[in-house]
C-alpha positions as a LaTeX table, in Angstrom:
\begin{tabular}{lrrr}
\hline
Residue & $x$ (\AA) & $y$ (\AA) & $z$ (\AA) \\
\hline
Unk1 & 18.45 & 78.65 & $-51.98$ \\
Unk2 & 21.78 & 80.16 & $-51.36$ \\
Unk3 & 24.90 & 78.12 & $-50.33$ \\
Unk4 & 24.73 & 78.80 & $-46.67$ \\
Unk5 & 21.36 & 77.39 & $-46.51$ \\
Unk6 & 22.23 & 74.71 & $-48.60$ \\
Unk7 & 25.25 & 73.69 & $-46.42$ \\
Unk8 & 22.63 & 73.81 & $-43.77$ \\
Unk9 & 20.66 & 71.41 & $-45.19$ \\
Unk10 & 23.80 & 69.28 & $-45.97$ \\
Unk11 & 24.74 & 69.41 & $-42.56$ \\
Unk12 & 21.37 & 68.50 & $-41.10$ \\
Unk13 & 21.21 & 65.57 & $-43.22$ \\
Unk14 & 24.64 & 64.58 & $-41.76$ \\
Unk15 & 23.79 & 64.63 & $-38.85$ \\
Unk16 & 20.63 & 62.65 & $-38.91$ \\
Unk17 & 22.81 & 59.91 & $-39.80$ \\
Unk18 & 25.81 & 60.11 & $-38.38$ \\
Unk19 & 27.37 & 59.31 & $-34.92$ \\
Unk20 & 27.68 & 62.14 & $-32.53$ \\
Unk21 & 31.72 & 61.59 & $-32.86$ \\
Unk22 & 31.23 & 61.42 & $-36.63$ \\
Unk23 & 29.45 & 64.49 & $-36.72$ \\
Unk24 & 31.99 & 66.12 & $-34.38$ \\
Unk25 & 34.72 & 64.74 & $-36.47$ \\
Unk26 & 33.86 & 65.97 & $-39.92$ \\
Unk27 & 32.69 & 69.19 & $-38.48$ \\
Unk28 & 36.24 & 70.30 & $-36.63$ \\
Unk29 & 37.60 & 68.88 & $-40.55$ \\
Unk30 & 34.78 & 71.85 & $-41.96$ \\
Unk31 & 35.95 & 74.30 & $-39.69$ \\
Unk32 & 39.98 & 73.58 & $-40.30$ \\
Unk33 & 39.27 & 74.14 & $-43.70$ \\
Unk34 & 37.59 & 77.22 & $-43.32$ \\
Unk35 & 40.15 & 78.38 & $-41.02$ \\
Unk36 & 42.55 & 77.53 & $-43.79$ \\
Unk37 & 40.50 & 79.29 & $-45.95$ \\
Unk38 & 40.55 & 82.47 & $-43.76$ \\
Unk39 & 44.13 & 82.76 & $-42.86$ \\
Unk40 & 45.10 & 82.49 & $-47.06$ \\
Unk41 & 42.74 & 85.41 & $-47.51$ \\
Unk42 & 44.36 & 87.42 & $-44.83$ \\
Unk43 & 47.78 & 86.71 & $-46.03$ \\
Unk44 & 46.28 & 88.22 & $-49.40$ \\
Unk45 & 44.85 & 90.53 & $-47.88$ \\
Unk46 & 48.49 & 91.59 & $-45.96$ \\
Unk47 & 50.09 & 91.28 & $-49.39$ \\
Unk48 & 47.49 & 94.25 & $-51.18$ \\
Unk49 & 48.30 & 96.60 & $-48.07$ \\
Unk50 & 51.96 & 96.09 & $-48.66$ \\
Unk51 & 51.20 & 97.65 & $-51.77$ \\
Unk52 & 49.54 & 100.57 & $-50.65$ \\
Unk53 & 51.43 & 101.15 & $-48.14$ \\
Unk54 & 54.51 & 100.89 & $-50.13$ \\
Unk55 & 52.94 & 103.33 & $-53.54$ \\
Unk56 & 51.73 & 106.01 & $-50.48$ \\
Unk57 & 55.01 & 105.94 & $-48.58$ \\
Unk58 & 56.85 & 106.04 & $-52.57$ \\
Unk59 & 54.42 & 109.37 & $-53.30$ \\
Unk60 & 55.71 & 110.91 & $-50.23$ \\
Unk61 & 52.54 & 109.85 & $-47.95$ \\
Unk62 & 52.23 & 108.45 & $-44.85$ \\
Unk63 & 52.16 & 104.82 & $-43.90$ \\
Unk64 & 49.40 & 104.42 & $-42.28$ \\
Unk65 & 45.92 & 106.41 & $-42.92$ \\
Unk66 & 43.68 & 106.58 & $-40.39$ \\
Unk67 & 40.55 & 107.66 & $-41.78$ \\
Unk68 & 40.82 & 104.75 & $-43.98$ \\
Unk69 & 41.81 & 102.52 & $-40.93$ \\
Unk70 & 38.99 & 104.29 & $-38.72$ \\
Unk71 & 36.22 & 103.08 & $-42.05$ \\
Unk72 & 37.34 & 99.26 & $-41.66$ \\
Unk73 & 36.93 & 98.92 & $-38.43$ \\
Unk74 & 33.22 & 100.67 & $-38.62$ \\
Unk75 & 33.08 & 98.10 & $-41.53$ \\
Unk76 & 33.72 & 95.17 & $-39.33$ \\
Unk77 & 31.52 & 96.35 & $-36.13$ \\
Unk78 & 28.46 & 96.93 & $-38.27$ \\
Unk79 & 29.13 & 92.87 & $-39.30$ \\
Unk80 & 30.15 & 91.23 & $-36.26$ \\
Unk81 & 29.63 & 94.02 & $-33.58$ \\
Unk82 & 31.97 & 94.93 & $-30.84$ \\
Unk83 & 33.84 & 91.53 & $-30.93$ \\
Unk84 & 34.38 & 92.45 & $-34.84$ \\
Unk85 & 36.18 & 95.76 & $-34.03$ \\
Unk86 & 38.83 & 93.61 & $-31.72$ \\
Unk87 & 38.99 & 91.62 & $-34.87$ \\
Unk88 & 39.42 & 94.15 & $-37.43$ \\
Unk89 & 42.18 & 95.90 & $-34.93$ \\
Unk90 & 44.11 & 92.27 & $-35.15$ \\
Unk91 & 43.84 & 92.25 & $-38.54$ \\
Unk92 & 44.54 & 95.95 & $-39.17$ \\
Unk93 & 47.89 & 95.70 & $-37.00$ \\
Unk94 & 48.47 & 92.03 & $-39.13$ \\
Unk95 & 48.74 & 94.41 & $-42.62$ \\
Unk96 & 50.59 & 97.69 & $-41.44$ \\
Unk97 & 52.28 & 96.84 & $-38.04$ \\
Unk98 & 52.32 & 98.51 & $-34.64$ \\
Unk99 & 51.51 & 102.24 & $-34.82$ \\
\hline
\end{tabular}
């Protein structure tokens, strides 16, 4: 069983015993964590683009590659489709900046 399933399961239980605010409660508490989760991953993920962008622009490139930046966002509308590539443009102007 993997560990989405298994939360599943988790939850499922919960909620088979829980009040509907209870449920409601410790869910939004899941979901702030995750969020938390999220938004420290794209700082590191801001933090590894500085780099690149700072080594290309220090080896006489450019600072921002598009073929590169045209890959993630295929990368994120094959996941989440079309909202994914709104999400992936966030995110891409959240690393480099405005173009």
């Amino acid at each position: 069983m993997n560990a989405t399933a298994a939360t599943a399961d988790t939850t499922a239980a919960a909620a088979a015993t829980a009040s509907p605010e209870e449920l409601i409660a410790a869910s939004r508490a899941r979901i702030d964590a995750i969020d938390d989760r999220i938004i420290g991953l794209i700082q590191e993920r801001m933090a590894v683009s500085s780099v690149i962008q700072q080594t290309r622009i220090a080896s006489g490139g450019r600072r921002v590659h598009l073929s590169r930046e045209m890959e993630v966002l295929a990368h994120w509308k094959d996941a989440l489709g079309r909202p994914g590539t709104a999400l992936a443009m966030s995110l891409l102007e959240l690393c480099r900046g405005r173009v």
